[in-house]
N, C-alpha and C positions, 0 to 999 in steps of 0.2 A: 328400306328400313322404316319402319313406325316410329310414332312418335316414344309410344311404349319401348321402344329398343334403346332410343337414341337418350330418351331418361335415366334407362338401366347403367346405359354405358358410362353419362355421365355420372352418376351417382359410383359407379366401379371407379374411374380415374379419378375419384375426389379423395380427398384427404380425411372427407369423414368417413369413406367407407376403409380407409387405410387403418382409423383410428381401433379400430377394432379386432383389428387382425395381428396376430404372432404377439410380442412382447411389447407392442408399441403403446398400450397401458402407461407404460412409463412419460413416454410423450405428454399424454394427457395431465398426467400429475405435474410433470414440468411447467405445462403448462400455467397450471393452476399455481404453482410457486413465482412464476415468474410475475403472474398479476398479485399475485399475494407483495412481491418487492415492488413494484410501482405502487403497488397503496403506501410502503412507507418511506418512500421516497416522495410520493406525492405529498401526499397525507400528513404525517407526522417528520416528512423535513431529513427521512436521513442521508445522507451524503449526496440530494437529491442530482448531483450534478455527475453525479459517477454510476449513482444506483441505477436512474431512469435505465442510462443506457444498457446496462447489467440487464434489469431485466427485461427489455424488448430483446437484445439479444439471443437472452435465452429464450424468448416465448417465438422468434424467429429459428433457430437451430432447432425447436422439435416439431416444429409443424410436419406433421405427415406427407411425403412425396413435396417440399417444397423446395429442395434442391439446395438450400442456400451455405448450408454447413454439411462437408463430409470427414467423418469420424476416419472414416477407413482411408482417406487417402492420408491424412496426419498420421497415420498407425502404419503405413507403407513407407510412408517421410522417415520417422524414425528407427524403421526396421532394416538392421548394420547388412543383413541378407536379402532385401528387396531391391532391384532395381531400380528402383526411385528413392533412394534413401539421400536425403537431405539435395533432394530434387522440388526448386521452387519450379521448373520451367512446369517440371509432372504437375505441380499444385494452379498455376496461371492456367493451363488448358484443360485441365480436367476439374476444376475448384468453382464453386459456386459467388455469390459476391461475399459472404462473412468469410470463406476462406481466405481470400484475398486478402480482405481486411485486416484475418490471421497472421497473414505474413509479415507486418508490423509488428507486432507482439513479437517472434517467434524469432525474426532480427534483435528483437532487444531497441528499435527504434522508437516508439511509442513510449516505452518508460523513461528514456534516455531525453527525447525530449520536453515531457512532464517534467523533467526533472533539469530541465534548462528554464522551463518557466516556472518552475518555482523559486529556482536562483535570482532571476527577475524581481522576485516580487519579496525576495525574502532581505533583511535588515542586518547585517553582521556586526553593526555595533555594539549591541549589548554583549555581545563574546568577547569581541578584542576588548572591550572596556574591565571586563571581570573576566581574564581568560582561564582561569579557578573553572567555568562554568563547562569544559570541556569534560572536567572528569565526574560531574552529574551525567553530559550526557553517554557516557562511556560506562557508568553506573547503572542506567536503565538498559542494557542490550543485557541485564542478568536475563530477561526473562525469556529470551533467544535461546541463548545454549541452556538452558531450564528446560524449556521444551522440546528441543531438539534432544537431548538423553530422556524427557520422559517419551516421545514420539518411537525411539530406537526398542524402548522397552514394550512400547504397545507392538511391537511386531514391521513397524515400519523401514524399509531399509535409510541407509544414511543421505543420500538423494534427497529421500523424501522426507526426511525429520528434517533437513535442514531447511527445508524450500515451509515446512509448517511451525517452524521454529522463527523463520523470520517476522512472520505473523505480531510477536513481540516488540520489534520495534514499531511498531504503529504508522507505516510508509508503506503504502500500497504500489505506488509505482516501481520500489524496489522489492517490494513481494511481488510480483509480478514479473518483474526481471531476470529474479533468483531463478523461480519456478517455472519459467517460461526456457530457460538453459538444464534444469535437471529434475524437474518432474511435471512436465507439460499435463499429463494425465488429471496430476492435480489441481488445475490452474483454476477452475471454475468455483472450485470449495474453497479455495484458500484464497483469492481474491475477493468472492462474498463474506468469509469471516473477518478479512482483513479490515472490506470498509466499512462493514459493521461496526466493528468494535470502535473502529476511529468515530461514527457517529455518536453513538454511545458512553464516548468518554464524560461527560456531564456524568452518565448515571454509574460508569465502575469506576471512576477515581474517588471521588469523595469519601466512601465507606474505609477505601484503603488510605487516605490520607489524615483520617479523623481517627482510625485504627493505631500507627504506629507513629505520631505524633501528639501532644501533650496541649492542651486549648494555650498556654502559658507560651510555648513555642510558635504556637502558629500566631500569635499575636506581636513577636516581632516584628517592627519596624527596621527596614535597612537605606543605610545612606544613599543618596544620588550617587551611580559614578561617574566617572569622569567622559569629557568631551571624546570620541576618537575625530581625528582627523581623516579628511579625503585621502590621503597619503595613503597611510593605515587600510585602509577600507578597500584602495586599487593595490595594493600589493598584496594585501591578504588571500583574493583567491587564486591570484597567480601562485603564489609559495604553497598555499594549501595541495593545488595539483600538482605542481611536483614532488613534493614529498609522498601524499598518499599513492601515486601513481605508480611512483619508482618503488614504492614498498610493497603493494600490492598492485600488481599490472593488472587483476581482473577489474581494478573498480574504476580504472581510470576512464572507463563511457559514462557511468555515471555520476563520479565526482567530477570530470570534466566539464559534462553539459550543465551542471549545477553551478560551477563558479564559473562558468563562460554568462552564466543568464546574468547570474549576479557581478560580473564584470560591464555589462552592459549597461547596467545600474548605474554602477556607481562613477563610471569612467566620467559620463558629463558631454561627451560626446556620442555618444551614440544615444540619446533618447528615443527615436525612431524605433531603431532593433529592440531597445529594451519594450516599447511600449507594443511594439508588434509581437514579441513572444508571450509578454504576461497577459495578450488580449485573443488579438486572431489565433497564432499559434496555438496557444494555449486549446483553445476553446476547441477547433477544428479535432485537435490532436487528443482531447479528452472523449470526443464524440466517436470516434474511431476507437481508442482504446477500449471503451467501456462497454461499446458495442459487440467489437472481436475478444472481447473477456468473456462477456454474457452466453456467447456461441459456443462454447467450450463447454458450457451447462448442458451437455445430451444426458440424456434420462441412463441411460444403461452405467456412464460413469458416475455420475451424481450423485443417484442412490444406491448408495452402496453404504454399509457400516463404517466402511473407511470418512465417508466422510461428518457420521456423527464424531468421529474419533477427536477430526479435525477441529472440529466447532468447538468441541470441550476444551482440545490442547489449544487450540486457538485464545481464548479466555482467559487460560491458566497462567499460556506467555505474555498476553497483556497485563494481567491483574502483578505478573511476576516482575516485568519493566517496571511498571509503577514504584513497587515497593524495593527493589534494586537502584532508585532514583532516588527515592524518600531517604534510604539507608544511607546513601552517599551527602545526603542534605543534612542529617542528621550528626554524621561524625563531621562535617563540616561545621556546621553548627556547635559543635561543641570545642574544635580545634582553635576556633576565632571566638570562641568566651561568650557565643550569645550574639552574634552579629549578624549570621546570615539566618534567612528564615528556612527550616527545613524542607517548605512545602511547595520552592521552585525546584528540589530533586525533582519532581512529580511529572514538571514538564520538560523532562530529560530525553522520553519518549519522542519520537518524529512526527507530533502531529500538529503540524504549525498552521495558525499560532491558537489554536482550542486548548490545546493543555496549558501555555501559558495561562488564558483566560480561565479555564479553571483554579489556576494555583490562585489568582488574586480576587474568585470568589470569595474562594475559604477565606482569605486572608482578612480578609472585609469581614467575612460572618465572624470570626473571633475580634478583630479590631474594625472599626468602621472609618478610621484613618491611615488603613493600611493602603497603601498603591507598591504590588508586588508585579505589578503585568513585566515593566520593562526588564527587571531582574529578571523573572522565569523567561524572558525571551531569550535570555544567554542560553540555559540548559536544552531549552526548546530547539533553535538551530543546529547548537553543538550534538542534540538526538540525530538531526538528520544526516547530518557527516558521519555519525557513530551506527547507523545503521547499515549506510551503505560500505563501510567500510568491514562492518560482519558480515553483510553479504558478499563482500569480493572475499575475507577469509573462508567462506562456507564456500563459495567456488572454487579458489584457489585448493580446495582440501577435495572436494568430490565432483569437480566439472571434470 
């Protein structure tokens, strides 16, 4: 063989001559989306700790001939007449390394423990102190079933409006969870839109919080509340998971792993566990998640209209959270005479603690002696219980 052969051949087995062949076009465009999300990830900072991975993932699942992600054995996994349906041993010996990585997602593992280090890290005082602040966040899941009936009308089965519907609570780990048990297919668009918008909240809250609010209301000041107790604080996530559990057995993974972190917390003894979930765990388990999310981004599902669909309704259920937060802030607000400020409905949403910090921008831009953070952190938490708790309803209804 020549040198000239030995060229030819190698240029044939490369991925650039792949790149030109059959529909794999799409590839290349992935490609190009996926450096397009590490610039703003990089660049402009958005959810840079989730995004990065997102989009190396994806710019690793369409590389041409590089084995790392296979479409078709996930499409064999969930096919009820394949052989290998909901076959991991078929996926470990025939599975690339993002596949693997897949089958943490695809367990529900990966979000379940995100969602034990977030319990870690997350403060449950400001709810028990104003427990009022529960039905704020049960106020922002309007923009959930909002989008899930407009998702049904664009043509989408109920699977799938509900897995784009969650996109409204602003919690990626449990958008991920939903749609990783009943529309896997979508997991790539609806995990990008999801952590989008959570970065973005800076630029869609405000228009809608200065929209259905009055500069007079947002310039309420609200009292300090009260002290809670350690007591309070180690019994709360215990009572929390039995109740939610027993009422809805699908959310008990991740209302569990959520007050397990935050039991860890606040116990007093276990500093160790808590500090190794909200650190190593954490970190490891985000690296993994974000990366096996980003894989899921192959060109043939990606681009598809379906998922302009998603981006829009994705939007819609955020911007609809918000203003289902606000409303709830607002009849509260007017039930107590002027005492709560409307504009911690806002961080009713699960995006802790960003939307808290938003609600006590504003609050500052109309009063400059306002301090709203610790208040909006009631509704802030209470979003993230109120989310997963519509996601275990969305499962318990189409799982």
């Amino acid at each position: 063989m020549n040198i000239g052969e030995t060229l030819l051949n190698l240029w044939n087995s490369s991925g650039f001559a792949a790149m030109f062949q059959g529909d794999t076009w799409k590839c290349a465009v992935m490609l190009v989306i996926g450096c397009v999300l590490l610039y703003l990830a990089i660049v402009k900072k958005f959810e840079p700790l989730l995004l990065c991975g997102i989009a190396f993932g994806c710019i690793l699942s369409n590389l041409p001939m590089g084995g790392l992600y296979h479409q078709e054995i996930w499409d064999a996994f969930m096919d009820a007449d394949s052989a290998f349906y909901h076959s991991y041993g078929y996926v470990m010996k025939n599975g690339g390394l993002l596949d693997i990585f897949y089958i943490g997602v695809k367990t529900s593992l990966y979000p379940c423990l995100i969602f034990m280090g977030v319990g870690a890290m997350t403060d449950f005082g400001p709810l028990l102190s104003n427990p009022k602040s529960l039905l704020l966040g049960a106020a922002a899941q309007m923009g959930v079933f909002a989008a899930f009936f407009g998702a049904v009308l664009l043509g989408f089965s109920g699977s799938e409006a509900a897995s784009i519907g969650i996109i409204g609570g602003a919690d990626g780990p449990t958008a991920i969870f939903l749609t990783s048990k009943l529309a896997p297919h979508l997991l790539g668009a609806i995990a990008v839109a999801a952590y989008s918008y959570m970065a973005l909240i800076p630029l869609i809250q405000p228009p809608i919080m200065r929209a259905l609010t009055t500069a007079e209301q947002r310039k309420i000041k609200m009292v300090q509340t009260r002290t809670v107790s350690k007591t309070e604080k180690i019994i709360f996530p215990i009572l929390v998971t039995l109740f939610v559990a027993l009422l809805l057995p699908d959310t008990a993974a991740l209302v569990g792993c959520l007050m397990l972190g935050n039991l860890f917390k606040e116990t007093g003894v276990t500093d160790r566990l808590s500090d190794t979930v909200q650190n190593a765990l954490m970190n490891i388990v985000t690296i993994l998640l974000s990366t096996a999310v980003g894989a899921t981004m192959v060109g043939s599902n990606f681009l598809t209209v379906e998922t302009l669909k998603i981006v829009v309704l994705g939007v819609v259920a955020f911007g609809l959270s918000t203003a289902g937060g606000l409303l709830g802030g607002l009849v509260m607000c007017k039930l107590t005479k002027g005492k709560v400020n409307p504009l911690i409905g806002s961080a009713g949403v699960s995006a802790v603690p960003m939307a808290a910090r938003v609600a006590q921008v504003e609050g500052q831009k109309a009063n400059p002696s306002n301090f709203l953070l610790m208040h909006a952190m009631g509704p802030n938490v209470a979003g993230v219980i109120g989310s997963a708790i519509a996601a275990g309803f969305l499962l318990s209804v189409f799982g």
